[in-house]
VOGU-3710 file (C-alpha; in Angstrom, 3 decimals, decimal comma):
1> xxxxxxxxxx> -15,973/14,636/-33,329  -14,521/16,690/-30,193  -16,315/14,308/-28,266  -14,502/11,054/-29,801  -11,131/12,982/-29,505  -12,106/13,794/-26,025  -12,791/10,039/-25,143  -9,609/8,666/-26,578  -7,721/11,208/-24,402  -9,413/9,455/-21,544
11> xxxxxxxxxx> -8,607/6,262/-22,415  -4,838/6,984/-23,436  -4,210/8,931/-19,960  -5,910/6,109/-18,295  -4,156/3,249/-19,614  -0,735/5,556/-19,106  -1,333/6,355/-15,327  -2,815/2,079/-15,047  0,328/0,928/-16,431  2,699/3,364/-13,783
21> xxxxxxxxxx> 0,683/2,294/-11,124  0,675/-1,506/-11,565  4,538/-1,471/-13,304  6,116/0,280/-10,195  4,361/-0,805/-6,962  3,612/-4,492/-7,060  7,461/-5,892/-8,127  10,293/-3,783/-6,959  12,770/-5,070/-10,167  10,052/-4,614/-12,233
31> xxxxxxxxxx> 10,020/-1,188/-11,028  13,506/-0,550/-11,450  13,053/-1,551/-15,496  9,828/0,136/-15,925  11,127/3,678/-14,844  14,311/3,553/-17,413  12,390/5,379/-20,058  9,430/6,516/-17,632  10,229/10,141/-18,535  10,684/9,993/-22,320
41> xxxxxxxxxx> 6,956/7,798/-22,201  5,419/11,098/-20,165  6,618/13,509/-22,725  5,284/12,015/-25,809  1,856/11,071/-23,782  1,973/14,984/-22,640  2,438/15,887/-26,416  0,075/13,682/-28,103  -3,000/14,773/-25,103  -1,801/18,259/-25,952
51> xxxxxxxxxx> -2,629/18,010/-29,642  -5,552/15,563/-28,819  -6,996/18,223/-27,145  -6,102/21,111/-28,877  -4,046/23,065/-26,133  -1,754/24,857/-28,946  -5,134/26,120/-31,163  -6,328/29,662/-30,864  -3,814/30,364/-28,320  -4,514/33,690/-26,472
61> xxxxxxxxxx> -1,472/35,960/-25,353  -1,229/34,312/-21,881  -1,290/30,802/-23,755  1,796/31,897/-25,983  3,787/33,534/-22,860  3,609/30,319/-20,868  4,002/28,182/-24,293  7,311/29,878/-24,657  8,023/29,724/-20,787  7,879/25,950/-21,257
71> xxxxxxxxxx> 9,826/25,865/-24,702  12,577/27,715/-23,578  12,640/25,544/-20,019  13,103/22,678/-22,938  16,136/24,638/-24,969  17,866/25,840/-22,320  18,389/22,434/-20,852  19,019/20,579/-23,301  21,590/23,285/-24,815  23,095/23,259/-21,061
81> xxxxxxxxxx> 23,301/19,346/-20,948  25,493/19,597/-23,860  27,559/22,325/-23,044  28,417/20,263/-19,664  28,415/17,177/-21,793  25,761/15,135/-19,783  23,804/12,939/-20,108  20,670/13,570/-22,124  17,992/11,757/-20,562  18,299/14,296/-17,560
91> xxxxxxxxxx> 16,092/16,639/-20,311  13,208/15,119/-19,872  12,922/15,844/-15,977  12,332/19,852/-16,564  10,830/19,063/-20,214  8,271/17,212/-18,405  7,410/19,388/-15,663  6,888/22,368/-17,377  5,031/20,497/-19,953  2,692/19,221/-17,626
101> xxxxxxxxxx> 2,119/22,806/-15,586  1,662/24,663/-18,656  -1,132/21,981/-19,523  -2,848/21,868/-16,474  -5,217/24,222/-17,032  -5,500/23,450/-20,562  -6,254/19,524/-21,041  -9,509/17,943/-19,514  -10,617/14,731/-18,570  -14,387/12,923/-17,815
111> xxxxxxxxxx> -15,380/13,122/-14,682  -15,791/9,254/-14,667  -11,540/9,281/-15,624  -11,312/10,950/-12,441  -13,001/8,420/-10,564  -11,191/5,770/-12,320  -7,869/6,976/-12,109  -7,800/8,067/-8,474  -9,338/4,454/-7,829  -6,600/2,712/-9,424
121> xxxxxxxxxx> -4,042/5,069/-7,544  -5,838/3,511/-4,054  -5,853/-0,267/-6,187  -2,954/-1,548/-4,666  -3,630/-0,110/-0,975  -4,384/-3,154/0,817  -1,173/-5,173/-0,839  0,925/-2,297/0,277  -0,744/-1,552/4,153  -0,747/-5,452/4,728
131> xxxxxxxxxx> 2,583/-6,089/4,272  6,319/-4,721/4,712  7,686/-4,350/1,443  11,476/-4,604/2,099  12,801/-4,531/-0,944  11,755/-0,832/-1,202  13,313/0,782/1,481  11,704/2,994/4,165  11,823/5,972/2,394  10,536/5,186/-0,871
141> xxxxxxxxxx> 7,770/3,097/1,456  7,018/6,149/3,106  6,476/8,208/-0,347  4,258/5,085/-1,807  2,412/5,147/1,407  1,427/8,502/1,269  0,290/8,434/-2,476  -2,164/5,620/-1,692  -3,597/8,161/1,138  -4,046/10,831/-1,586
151> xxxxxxxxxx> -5,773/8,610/-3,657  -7,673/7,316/-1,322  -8,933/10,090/-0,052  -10,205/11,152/-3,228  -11,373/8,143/-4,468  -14,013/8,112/-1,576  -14,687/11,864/-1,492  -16,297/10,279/-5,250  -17,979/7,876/-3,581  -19,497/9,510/-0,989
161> xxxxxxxxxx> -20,885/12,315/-3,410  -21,978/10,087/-5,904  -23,516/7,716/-3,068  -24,549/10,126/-0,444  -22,807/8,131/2,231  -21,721/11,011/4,318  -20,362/8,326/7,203  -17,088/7,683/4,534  -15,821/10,700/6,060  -15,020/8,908/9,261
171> xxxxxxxxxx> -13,073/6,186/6,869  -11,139/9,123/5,201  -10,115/9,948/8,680  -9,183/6,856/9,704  -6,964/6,671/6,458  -4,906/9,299/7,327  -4,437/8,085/10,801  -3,474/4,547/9,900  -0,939/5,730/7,473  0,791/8,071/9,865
181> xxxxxxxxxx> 0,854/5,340/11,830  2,744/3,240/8,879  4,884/5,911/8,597  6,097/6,257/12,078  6,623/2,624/11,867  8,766/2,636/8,649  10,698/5,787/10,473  9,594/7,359/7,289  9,899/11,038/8,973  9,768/13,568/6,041
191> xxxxxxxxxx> 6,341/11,554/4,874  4,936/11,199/8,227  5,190/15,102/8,624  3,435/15,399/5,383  0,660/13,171/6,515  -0,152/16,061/9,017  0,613/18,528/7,092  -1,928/17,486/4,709  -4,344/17,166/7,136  -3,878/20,642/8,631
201> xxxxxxxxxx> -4,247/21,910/5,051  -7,247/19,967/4,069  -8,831/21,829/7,347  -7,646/25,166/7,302  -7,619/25,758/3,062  -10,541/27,415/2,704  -9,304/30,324/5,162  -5,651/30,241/3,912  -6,825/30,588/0,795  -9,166/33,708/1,796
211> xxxxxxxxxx> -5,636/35,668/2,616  -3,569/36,429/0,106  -0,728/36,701/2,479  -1,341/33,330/4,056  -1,556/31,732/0,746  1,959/33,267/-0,683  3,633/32,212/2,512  2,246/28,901/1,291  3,179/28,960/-2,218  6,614/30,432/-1,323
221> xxxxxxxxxx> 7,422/28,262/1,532  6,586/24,945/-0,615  8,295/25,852/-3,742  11,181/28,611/-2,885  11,589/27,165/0,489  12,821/24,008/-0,562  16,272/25,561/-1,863  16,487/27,524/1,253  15,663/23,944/3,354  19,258/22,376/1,437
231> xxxxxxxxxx> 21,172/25,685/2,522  20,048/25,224/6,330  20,228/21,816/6,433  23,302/22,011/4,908  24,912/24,420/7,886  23,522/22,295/10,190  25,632/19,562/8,602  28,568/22,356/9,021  27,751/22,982/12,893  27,132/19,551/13,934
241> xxxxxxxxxx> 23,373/20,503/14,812  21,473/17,470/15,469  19,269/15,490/17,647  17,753/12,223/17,270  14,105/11,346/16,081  12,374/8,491/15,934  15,767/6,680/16,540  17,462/8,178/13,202  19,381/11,047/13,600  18,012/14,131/11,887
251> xxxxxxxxxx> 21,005/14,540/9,857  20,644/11,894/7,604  24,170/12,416/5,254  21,725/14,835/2,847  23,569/17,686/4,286  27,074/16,200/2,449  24,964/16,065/-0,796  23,926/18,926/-0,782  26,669/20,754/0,689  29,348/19,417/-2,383
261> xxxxxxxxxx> 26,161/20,394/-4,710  26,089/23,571/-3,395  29,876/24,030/-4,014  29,467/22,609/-8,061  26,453/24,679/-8,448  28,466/28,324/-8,059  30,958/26,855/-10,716  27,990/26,326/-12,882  25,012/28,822/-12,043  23,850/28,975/-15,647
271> xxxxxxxxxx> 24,306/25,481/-17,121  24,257/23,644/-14,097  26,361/20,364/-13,455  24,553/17,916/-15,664  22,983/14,377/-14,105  26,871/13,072/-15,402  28,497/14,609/-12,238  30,056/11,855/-9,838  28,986/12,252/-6,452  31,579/12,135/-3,461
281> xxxxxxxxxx> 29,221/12,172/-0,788  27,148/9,442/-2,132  27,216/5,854/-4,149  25,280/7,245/-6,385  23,601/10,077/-8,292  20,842/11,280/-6,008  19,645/14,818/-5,228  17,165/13,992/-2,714  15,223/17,468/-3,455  12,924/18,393/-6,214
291> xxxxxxxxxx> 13,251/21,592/-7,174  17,018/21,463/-5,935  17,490/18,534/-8,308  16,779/20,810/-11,072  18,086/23,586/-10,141  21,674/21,837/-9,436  21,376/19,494/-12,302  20,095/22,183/-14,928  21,084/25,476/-13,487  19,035/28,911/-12,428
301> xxxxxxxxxx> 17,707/29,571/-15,657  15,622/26,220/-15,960  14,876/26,321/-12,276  13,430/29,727/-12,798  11,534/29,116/-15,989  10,231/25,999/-13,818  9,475/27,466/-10,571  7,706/30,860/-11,888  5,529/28,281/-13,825  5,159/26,066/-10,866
311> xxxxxxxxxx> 3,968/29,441/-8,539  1,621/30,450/-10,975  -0,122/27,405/-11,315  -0,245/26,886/-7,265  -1,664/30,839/-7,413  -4,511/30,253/-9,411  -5,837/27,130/-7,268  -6,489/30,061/-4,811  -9,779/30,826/-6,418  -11,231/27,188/-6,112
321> xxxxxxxxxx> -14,763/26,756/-4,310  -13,629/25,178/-1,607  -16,592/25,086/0,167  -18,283/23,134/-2,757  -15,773/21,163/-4,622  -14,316/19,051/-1,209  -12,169/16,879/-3,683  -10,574/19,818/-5,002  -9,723/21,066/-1,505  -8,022/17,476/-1,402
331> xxxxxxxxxx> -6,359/17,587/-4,423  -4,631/20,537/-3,749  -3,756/19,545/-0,070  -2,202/16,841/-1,922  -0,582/18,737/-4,412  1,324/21,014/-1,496  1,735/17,952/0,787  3,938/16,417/-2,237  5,924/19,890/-2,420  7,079/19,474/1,247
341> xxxxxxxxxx> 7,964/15,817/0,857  9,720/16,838/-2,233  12,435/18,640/0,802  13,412/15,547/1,950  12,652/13,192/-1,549  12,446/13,902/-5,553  8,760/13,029/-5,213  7,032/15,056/-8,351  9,589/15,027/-10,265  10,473/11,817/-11,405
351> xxxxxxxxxx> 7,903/9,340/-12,688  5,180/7,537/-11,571  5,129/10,503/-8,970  4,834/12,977/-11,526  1,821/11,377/-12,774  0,300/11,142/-9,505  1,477/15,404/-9,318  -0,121/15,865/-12,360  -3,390/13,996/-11,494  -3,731/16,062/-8,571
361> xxxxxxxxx> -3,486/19,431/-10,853  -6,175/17,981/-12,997  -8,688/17,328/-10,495  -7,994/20,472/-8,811  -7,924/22,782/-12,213  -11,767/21,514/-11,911  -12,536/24,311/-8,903  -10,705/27,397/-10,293  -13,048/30,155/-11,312
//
């Protein structure tokens, strides 16, 4: 019985993460349409595998702390959202998050669901590194770019296990030099720095993760140190600091948007300033930050309920065999390479990214002792 349960978990997450992956990155309108109730879809998928799978059964007093850490993320915001009389469907951005990291550890897939869905996240590879997709933009290009790499580079880690073709390693190399190469071409900065970032982590993870020390600085700097990357950037913006790379300048009119949030913010620390706000700075509604985005949009209270979640999950991948489970090594390369484009972009936040974030949890939940 647990086994049929178990299978029909597979299938529903697979046909969930198919349809994000095919819906958003083959038909930019499409895209647009697709992603209009892409968060609501994630939260009732997140609840049904969560009863699926029994995550709320025989719940042990760490299970009920970080149950309630994730139900009172959900109350607070949407109690804040109508105190600031916003719009709702901002909810389901924290909902979803803290949803999904208080379920990581606690929802499992087949390892052949792995395989399949890290395949399908490298599926479109090929259409996307043969062609310039204008209609995109460079940044979002960038972003996509970079998912296909994680993917990919998971995808074969599979195959080269399950095929003992060792050489693959010299393809997964040559992956993440051709798309840092794409990216320097699309001037897609922020993800071309995470291309090497994730590369330096994928080496030097096993001995980060040895030091406790090492591996806070990590955890801090990914999560924490995006707020504190607005606030500098933002003085920079003030002082007129800036140079020119790869023929953009490196202040790049974030510094306005996050300078005026800034300002809204300290009249709202508690309930934030609700996804309703009109931006001067900007045509449109865009934090450009993760964990800013909630933070600014749903105020400290959710952004701490979020982020102390968030830590402890990154924490506990510190006990992974490394050494033995190479695609969890990836994974979580992946996972922090995503937190440091999330500086610059809303990456994990906001589906299909999220799903891609969570995938990345899953297969990396698979190492920790």
């Amino acid at each position: 019985m647990l086994e049929k349960i178990k299978n029909k978990s597979d299938i529903l997450y697979g046909a969930v993460f198919t349809w994000f992956i095919l819906s958003s990155f083959i038909v930019q309108k499409f895209y647009g349409i697709t992603t209009k109730f892409a968060t609501l879809i994630i939260f009732a998928v997140l609840i049904i595998l969560a009863l699926m799978q029994g995550c709320f059964k025989q719940m042990t007093k760490k299970d009920m702390m970080e149950a309630a850490a994730a139900g009172l993320t959900m109350v607070i915001a949407a109690a804040n959202l109508v105190i600031i009389k916003s719009g709702k469907g901002a909810f389901f951005v924290p909902a979803d998050l803290a949803l999904m990291l208080f379920l990581v550890p606690r929802i499992s897939f087949s390892e052949g669901l792995k395989r399949y869905v890290t395949g399908v996240g490298a599926s479109l590879m090929i259409w996307w590194y043969a062609y310039v997709h204008w209609e995109y933009g460079f940044n979002m290009a960038g972003l996509i770019y970079m998912i296909f790499m994680l993917m990919g580079e998971i995808f074969l880690e599979y195959i080269k296990n399950d095929l003992e073709l060792d050489y693959l390693k010299y393809v997964q190399g040559a992956l993440i030099f051709v798309t840092f190469l794409l990216e320097i071409c699309y001037h897609a900065r922020s993800a071309a720095v995470c291309v090497i970032i994730y590369a330096i982590i994928c080496i030097l993870l096993p001995k980060i993760a040895g030091n406790k020390f090492l591996y806070g600085g990590l955890v801090v700097l990914s999560t924490l140190g995006s707020i504190a990357f607005t606030v500098i950037y933002s003085a920079m913006g003030k002082l007129g600091i800036d140079v020119t790379i790869l023929y953009k300048n490196l202040l790049s009119g974030r510094e306005d948007i996050w300078a005026e949030l800034w300002q809204e913010l300290l009249k709202h620390p508690i309930t934030g300033i609700g996804s309703s706000y009109t931006l001067k700075s900007f045509f449109i509604f865009e934090v450009h930050n993760g964990l800013f985005d909630i933070l600014s949009v749903h105020g400290i209270p959710v952004f701490l309920l979020v982020t102390l979640l968030l830590i402890k999950r990154l924490w506990e991948l510190r006990t992974i065999g490394f050494a033995f489970r190479p695609e969890c090594t990836l994974a979580v390369a992946g996972i922090y390479a995503f937190l440091i484009a999330s500086f610059f972009e809303n990456g994990f936040i906001v589906p299909p990214y999220s799903v891609i974030f969570l995938t990345l949890f899953i297969i990396a939940e698979d190492g920790v002792s």
